[in-house]
N, C-alpha and C positions, 0 to 999 in steps of 0.2 A: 528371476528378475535381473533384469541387464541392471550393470553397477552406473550410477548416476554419475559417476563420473565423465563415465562413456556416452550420456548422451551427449548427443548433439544439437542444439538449438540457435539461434540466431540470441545475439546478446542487446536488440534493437529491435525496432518498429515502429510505424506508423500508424495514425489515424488522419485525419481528414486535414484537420489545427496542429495535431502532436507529434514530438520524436519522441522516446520514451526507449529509455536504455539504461544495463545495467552502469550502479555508479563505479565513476575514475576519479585515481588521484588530482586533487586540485578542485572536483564539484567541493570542496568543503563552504570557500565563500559565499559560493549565490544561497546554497540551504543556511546555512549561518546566517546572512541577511534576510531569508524567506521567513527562518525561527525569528528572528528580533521581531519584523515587522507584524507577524500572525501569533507572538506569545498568549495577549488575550485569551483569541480563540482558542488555543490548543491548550492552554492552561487547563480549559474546562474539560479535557475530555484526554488527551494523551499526557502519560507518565512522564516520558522525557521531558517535558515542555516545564516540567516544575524544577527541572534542574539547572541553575547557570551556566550552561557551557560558552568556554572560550572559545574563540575560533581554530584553535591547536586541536581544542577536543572535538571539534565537528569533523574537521579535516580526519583526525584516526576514527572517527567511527566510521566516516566516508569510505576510508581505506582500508577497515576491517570488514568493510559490507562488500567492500571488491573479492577481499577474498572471500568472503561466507558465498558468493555470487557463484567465482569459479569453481571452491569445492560442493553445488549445491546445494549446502547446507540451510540458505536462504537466498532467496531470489529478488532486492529491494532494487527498486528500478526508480529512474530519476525522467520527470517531467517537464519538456522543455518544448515552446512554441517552435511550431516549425520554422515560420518566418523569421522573426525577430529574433530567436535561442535564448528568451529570455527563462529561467526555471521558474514554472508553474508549482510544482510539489512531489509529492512522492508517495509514489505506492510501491507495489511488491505481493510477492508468493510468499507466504508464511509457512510457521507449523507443516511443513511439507512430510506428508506419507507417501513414498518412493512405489511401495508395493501395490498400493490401491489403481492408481497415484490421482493422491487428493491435495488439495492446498486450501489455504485459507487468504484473500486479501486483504490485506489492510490499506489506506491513503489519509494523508493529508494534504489540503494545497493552502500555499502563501495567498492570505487571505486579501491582498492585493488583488488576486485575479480571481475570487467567490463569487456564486452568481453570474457565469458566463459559460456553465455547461462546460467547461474545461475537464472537470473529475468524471462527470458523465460517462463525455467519450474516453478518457483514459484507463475509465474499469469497465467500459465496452469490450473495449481493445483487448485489455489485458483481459477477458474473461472469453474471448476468438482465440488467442498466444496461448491460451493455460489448455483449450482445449485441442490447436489444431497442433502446436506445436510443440507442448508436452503427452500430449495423450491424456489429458484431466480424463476423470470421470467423473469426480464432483470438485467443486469449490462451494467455498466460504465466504459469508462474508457478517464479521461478528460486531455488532454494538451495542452501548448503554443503550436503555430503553428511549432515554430524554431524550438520547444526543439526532432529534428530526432531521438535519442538513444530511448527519450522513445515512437515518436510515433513509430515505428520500433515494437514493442511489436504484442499491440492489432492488426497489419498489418498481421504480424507471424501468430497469431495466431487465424485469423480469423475474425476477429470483423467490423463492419462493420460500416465506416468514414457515420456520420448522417449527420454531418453539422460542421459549423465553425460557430462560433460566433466571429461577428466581432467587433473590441474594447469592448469587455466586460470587462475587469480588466485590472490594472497596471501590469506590470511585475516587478522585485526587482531592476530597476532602473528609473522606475517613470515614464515609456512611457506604453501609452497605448498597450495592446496587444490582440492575436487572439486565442479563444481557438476552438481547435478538440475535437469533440464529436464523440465517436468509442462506440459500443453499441454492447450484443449478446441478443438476446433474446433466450427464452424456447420455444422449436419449439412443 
């Protein structure tokens, strides 16, 4: 296996509405405003979302995502209107296995712009990029059993429900929960 370093990929893309590109220094703000405005939402269902972050700490995690980006380590990509570049949300290539090479998606969007098919096409997109231009052979993509909006996605667009794992993790109130395993593979 060629060293991941060595690949080469384009650090950007499009869809039809989106740019969606790995994060830079300074994306700290708009996600820092996108977390305040969508904490409800996200409270329910992502870990970070229960923590306070200052906008200092949005910024370094911003800037440790840049590098986890360039060392391959993880692949979080930042969603942004093509028109207007106002930031919609944020997905990414997870849990990455180099040798297979498999990934896992994860997204959230600023609950501002929910409901307008915005995330749809952004893990469209990003699940063409995971295949045409990493060479995927499978992805991921994992949720609470509850959490409908985002199993609703991989449903869309094709993915196909593997299993459920049952009480595998807490959820962010301390009861055990059920996650969906939606899966495509390289045909």
């Amino acid at each position: 296996m060629k060293d991941p370093l060595l690949i080469d990929f384009p650090y950007e893309f499009h869809t039809e509405r989106l740019f969606i590109r790995m994060p830079l220094p300074g994306d700290g703000r708009v996600v820092y405003d996108a977390m305040l405005a969508s904490k409800n939402e996200l409270l329910e269902w992502l870990e970070f979302a229960r923590n306070n972050q200052e906008l200092e700490q949005v910024e370094q995690n911003v800037r440790e995502a840049h590098v986890q980006f360039l060392a391959r380590k993880d692949l979080r990509l930042h969603i942004f209107h093509r028109e207007t570049g106002v930031f919609i949300g944020s997905t990414g290539l997870h849990h990455i296995d180099w040798m297979v090479p498999k990934f896992e998606i994860g997204y959230w969007i600023d609950t501002r712009y929910s409901g307008q098919g915005y995330m749809v096409e952004a893990i469209e997109g990003l699940t063409v990029f995971a295949f045409y231009a990493l060479g995927a052979n499978r992805i991921e993509i994992r949720c609470d059993t509850k959490n409908t909006k985002s199993r609703k996605i991989p449903e869309r667009l094709g993915y196909t429900l593997e299993g459920v794992l049952r009480q595998d993790s807490l959820d962010n109130h301390g009861n055990l929960r059920d996650t969906c395993i939606y899966a495509k593979i390289r045909n």
